[in-house]
C-alpha positions as CSV (number, residue, x, y, z in Angstrom):
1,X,47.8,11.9,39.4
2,X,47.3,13.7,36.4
3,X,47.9,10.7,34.4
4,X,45.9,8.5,36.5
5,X,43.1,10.5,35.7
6,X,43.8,10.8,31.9
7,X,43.9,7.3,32.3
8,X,40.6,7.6,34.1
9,X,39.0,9.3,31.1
10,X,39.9,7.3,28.7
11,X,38.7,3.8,29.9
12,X,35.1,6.3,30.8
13,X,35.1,7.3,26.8
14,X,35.9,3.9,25.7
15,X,33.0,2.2,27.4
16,X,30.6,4.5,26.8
17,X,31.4,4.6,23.1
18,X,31.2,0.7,23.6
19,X,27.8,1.0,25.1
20,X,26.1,2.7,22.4
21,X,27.8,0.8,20.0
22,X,26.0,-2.2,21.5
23,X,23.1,-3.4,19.0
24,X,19.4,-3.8,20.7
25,X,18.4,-7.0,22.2
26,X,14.8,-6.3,20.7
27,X,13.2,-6.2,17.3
28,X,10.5,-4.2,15.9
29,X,7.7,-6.1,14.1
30,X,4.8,-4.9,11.9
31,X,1.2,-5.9,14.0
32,X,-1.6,-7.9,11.9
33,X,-4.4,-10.5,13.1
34,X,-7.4,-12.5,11.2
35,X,-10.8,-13.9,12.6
36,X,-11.1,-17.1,12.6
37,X,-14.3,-17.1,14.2
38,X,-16.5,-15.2,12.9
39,X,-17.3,-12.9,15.3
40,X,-15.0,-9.8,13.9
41,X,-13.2,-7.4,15.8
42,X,-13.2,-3.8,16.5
43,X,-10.1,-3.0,17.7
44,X,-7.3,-4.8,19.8
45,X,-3.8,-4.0,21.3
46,X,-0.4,-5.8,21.9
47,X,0.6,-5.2,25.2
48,X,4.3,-6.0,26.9
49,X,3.3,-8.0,29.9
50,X,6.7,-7.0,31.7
51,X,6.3,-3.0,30.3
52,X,2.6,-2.0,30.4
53,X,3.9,1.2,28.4
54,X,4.7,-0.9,25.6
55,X,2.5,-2.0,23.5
56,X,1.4,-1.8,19.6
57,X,-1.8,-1.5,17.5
58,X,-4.0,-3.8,15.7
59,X,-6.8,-2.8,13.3
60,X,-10.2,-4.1,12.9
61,X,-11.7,-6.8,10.9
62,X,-14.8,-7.7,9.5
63,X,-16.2,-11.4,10.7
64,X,-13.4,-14.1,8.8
65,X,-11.9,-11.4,8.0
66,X,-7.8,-10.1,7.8
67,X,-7.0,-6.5,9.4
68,X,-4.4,-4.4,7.9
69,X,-0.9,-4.1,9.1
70,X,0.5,-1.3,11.8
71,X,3.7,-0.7,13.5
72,X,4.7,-1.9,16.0
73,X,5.5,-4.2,18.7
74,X,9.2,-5.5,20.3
75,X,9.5,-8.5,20.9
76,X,12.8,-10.1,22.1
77,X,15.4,-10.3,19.1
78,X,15.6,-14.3,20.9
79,X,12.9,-16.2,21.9
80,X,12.9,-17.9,25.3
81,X,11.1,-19.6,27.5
82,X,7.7,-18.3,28.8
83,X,7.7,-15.3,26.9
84,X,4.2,-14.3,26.3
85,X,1.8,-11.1,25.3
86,X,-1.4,-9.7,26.7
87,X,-3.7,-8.7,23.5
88,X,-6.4,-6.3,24.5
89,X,-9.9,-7.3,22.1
90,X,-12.8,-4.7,21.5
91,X,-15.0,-7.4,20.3
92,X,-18.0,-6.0,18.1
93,X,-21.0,-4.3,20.5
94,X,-23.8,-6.8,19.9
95,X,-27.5,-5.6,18.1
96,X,-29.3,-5.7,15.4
97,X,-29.5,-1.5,15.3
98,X,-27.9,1.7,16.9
99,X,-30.4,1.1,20.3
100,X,-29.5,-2.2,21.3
101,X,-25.7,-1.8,20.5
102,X,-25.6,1.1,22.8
103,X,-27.4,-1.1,25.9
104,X,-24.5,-3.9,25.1
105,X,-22.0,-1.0,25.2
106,X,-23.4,0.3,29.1
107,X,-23.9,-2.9,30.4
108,X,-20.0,-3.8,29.6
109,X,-19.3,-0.9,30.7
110,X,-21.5,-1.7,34.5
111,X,-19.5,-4.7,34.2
112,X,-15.7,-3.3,33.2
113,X,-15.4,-5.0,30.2
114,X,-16.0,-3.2,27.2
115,X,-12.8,-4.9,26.3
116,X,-11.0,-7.7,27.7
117,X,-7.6,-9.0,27.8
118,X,-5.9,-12.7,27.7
119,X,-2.4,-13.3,28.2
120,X,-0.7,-15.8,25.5
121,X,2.0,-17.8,25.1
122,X,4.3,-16.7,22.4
123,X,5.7,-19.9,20.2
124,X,9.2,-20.3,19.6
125,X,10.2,-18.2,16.6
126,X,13.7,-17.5,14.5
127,X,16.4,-15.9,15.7
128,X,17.0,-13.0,15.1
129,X,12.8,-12.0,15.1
130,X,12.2,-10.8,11.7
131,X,8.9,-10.6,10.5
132,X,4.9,-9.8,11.5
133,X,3.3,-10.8,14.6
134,X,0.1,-12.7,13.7
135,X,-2.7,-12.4,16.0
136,X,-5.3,-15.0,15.3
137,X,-8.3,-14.7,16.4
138,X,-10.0,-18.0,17.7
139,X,-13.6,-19.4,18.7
140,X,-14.7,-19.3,22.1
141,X,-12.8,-16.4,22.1
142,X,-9.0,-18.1,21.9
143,X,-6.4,-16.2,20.9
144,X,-3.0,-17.6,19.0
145,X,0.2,-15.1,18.8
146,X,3.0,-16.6,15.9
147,X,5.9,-14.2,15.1
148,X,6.8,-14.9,11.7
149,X,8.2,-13.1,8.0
150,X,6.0,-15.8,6.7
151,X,1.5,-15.4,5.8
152,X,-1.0,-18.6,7.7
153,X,-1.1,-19.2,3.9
154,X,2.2,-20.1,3.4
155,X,3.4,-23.9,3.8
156,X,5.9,-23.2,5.8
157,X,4.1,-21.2,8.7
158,X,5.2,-22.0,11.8
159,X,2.0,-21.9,13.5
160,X,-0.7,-24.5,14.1
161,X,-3.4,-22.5,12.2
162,X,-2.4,-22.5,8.9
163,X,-4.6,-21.3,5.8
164,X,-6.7,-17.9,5.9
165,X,-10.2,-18.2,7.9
166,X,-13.1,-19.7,5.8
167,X,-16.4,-18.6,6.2
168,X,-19.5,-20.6,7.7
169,X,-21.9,-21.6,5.7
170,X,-24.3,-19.8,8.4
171,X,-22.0,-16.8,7.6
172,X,-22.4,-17.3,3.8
173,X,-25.7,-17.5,3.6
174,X,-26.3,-14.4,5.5
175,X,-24.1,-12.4,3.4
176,X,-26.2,-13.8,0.5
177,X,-29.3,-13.1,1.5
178,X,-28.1,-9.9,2.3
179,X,-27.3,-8.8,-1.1
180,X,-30.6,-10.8,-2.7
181,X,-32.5,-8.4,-0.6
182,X,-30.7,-5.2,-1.5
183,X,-31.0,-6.7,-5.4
184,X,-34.3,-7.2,-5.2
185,X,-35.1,-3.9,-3.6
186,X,-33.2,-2.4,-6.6
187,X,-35.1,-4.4,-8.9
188,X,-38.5,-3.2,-7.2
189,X,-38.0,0.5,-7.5
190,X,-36.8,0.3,-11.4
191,X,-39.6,-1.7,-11.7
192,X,-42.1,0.8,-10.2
193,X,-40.2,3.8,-12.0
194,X,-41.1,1.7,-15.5
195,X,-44.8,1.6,-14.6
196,X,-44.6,5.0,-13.4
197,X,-43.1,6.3,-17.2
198,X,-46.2,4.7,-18.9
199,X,-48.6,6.6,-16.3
200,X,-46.7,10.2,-15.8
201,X,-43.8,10.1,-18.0
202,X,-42.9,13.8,-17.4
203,X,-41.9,13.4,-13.8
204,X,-39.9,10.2,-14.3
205,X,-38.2,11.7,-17.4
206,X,-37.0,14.9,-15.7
207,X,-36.0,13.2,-12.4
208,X,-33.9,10.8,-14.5
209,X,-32.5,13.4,-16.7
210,X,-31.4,15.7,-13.9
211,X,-29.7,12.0,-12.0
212,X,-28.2,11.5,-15.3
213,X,-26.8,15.1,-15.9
214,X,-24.6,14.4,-12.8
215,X,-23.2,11.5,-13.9
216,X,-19.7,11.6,-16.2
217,X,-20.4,8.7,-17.8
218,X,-24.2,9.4,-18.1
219,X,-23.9,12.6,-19.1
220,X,-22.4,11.0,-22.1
221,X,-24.7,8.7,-23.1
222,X,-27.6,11.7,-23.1
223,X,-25.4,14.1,-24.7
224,X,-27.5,13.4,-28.0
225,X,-31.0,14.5,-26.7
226,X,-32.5,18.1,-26.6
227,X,-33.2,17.5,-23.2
228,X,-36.0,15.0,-20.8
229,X,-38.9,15.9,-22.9
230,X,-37.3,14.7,-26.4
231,X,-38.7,11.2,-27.5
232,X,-35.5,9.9,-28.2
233,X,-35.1,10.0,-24.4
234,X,-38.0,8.1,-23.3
235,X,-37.1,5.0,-25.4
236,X,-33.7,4.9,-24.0
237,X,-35.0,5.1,-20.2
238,X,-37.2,2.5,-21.1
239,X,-34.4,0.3,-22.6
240,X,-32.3,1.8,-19.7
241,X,-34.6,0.2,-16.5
242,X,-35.4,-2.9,-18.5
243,X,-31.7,-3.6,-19.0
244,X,-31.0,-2.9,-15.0
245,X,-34.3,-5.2,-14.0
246,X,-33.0,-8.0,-16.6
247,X,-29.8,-7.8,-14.8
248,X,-30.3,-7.9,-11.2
249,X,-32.8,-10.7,-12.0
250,X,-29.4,-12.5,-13.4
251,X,-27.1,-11.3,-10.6
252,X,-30.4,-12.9,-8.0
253,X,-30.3,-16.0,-9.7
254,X,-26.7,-16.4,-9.2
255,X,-26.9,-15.6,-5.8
256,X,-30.0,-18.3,-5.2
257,X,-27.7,-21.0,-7.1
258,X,-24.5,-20.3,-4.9
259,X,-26.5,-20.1,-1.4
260,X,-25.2,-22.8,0.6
């Protein structure tokens, strides 16, 4: 008996050693995704069908835009058939300011969908899984899942969406007119401060000089005058606000020309 149970013993060790010498049948990927449509996205998640506890991370990303990369999600270290993944989307609150977002924020949440979830069919991929899991973010609100060590940028990509999302023209010109208006507002107020130093040059000079004293690189450039009321000073703010005007007018004209 007692050898019987030695025996017993043994075998008991050797599988269990056997057991955890047994390699995963899953593989951890890194998480990234990319809006194709425009819309951007606040947040999403990567969610095992099959486990509900496991899931992974996605960042956001501005409209056309790529999100960064976060770990992780498990995906089976060989694909088969109907695998798939349920990706959880925060898409953006709509409004033009803090008000109206917050009304599209309660009535999703009156309607239980302040985020919403679509289960997706995951593509046939290497095996072993090495790699990123792409999320790719589609109009009309479609969603693509590619498990791949490859970028959409790379000819080889095994997905159907290849290339990084381009921009609309809508889009583009938006953006653009965006920064002519924030160029032109800049332009505006150096103007007004170079009328303002031929009427009262003592309150413009002093403002200036105290904006310039905490400024490094500023600093420098004034280092040689006694201080906002030397004469010296007032010809280089003058030279200083031309300059500025004379180049956002450039930088606006560049924008006009490249407006689709």
């Amino acid at each position: 008996m007692k050898l019987l149970g030695n025996l017993v013993l043994s075998l008991g060790i050797l599988f269990s050693l056997t057991a955890c010498g047994q390699e995963p049948d899953t593989v951890e990927l890194n998480i990234t995704g990319a809006d194709y449509a425009g819309t951007g996205i606040r947040a999403f998640r990567v969610r095992n069908p099959d486990v509900p506890d496991a899931y992974g991370d996605g960042g956001s990303m501005a409209p056309y835009g790529g999100g960064g990369i976060r770990c992780c999600y498990q995906v089976p270290k060989q694909w088969h058939e109907g695998l798939t993944a349920e990706i959880e989307v925060y898409y953006p609150l709509k409004g033009k300011n803090g008000d109206e977002m917050v009304e599209d924020l309660k009535k999703r949440e009156a309607a239980g969908n302040v985020t919403e979830t679509f289960n997706v069919s995951v593509p046939k991929y290497q095996t072993p899984a090495a790699g990123t899991l792409w999320v790719q973010f589609m109009p009309d609100k479609g969603i693509k899942v590619v498990v791949s060590d490859l970028s959409p940028d790379h000819e080889d990509y095994p997905g159907d969406v290849k290339g990084w999302p381009v921009p609309s023209d809508e889009y583009r010109r938006q953006k653009i007119n965006q920064e002519i208006k924030f160029l032109e507002s800049s332009k505006n107020n150096q103007q007004e401060d170079l009328n303002e130093l031929e009427r009262n040059s003592g309150t413009v000079l002093k403002s200036y000089w105290n904006v310039f004293s905490d400024i490094m690189h500023m600093a420098k450039e004034i280092k040689g005058f006694s201080d906002y009321q030397d004469p010296g000073f007032n010809d280089f703010l003058k030279s200083y606000l031309k300059a500025g005007i004379a180049r956002d007018d450039r930088k606006i004209d560049i924008y006009r020309r490249s407006r689709p």
